[in-house]
C-alpha positions as CSV (number, residue, x, y, z in Angstrom):
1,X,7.1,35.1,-28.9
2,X,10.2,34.2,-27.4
3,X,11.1,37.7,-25.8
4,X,9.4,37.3,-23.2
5,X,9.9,33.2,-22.4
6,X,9.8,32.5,-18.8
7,X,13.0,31.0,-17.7
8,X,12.8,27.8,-15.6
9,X,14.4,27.8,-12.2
10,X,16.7,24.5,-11.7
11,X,16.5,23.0,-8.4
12,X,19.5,21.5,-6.3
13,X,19.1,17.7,-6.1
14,X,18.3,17.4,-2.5
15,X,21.6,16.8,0.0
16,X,20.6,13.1,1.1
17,X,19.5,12.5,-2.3
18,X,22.8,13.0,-4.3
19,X,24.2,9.7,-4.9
20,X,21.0,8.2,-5.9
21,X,19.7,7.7,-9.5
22,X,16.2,8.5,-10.9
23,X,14.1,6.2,-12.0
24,X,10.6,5.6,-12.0
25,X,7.9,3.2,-11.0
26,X,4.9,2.0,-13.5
27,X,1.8,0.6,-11.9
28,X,0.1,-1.7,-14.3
29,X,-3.1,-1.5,-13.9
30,X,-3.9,2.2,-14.1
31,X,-0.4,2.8,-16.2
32,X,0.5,5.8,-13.4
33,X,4.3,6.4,-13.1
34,X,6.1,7.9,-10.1
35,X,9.4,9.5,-10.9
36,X,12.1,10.2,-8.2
37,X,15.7,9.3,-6.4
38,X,15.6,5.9,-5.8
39,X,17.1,5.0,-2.0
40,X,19.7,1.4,-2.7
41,X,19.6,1.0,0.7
42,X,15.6,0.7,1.2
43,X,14.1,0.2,-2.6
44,X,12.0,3.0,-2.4
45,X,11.5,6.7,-4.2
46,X,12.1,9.6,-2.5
47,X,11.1,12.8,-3.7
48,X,8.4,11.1,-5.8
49,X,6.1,13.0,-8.5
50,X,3.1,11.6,-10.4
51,X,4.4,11.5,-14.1
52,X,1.7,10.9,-16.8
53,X,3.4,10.8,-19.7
54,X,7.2,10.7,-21.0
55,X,7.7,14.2,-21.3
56,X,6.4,14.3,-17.0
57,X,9.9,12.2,-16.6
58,X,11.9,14.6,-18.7
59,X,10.5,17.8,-16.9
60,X,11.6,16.3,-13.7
61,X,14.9,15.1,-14.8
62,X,15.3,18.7,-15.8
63,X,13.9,20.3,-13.3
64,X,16.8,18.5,-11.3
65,X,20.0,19.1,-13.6
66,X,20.2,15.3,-13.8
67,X,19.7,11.7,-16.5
68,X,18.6,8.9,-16.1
């Protein structure tokens, strides 16, 4: 029923984290994903999750107010 739907909370991208896009990282050989704000300075993710499927990277764009 949708009377009762649980409303999800929308966090604030984090302060040193707002000028940087998401984007996420495949490993190959077990075809694991991290999703997160990637630092152009130093290359790497901050604010990673473990995504295991397309909709993972949606739900964390989301979860963030933010695209790709």
């Amino acid at each position: 029923m949708g009377i009762f739907k649980r409303k999800e909370k929308q966090l604030e991208v984090p302060e040193e984290c707002r000028d940087f896009p998401i984007e996420v990282d495949r490993n190959t050989c077990n075809r694991e994903m991290l999703v997160g704000f990637r630092d152009p300075a130093t290359g790497k993710l901050k604010y990673a999750e473990l995504a295991y499927s397309p909709e993972d990277i949606e739900a964390f764009k989301k979860k963030y107010g933010r695209d790709i």
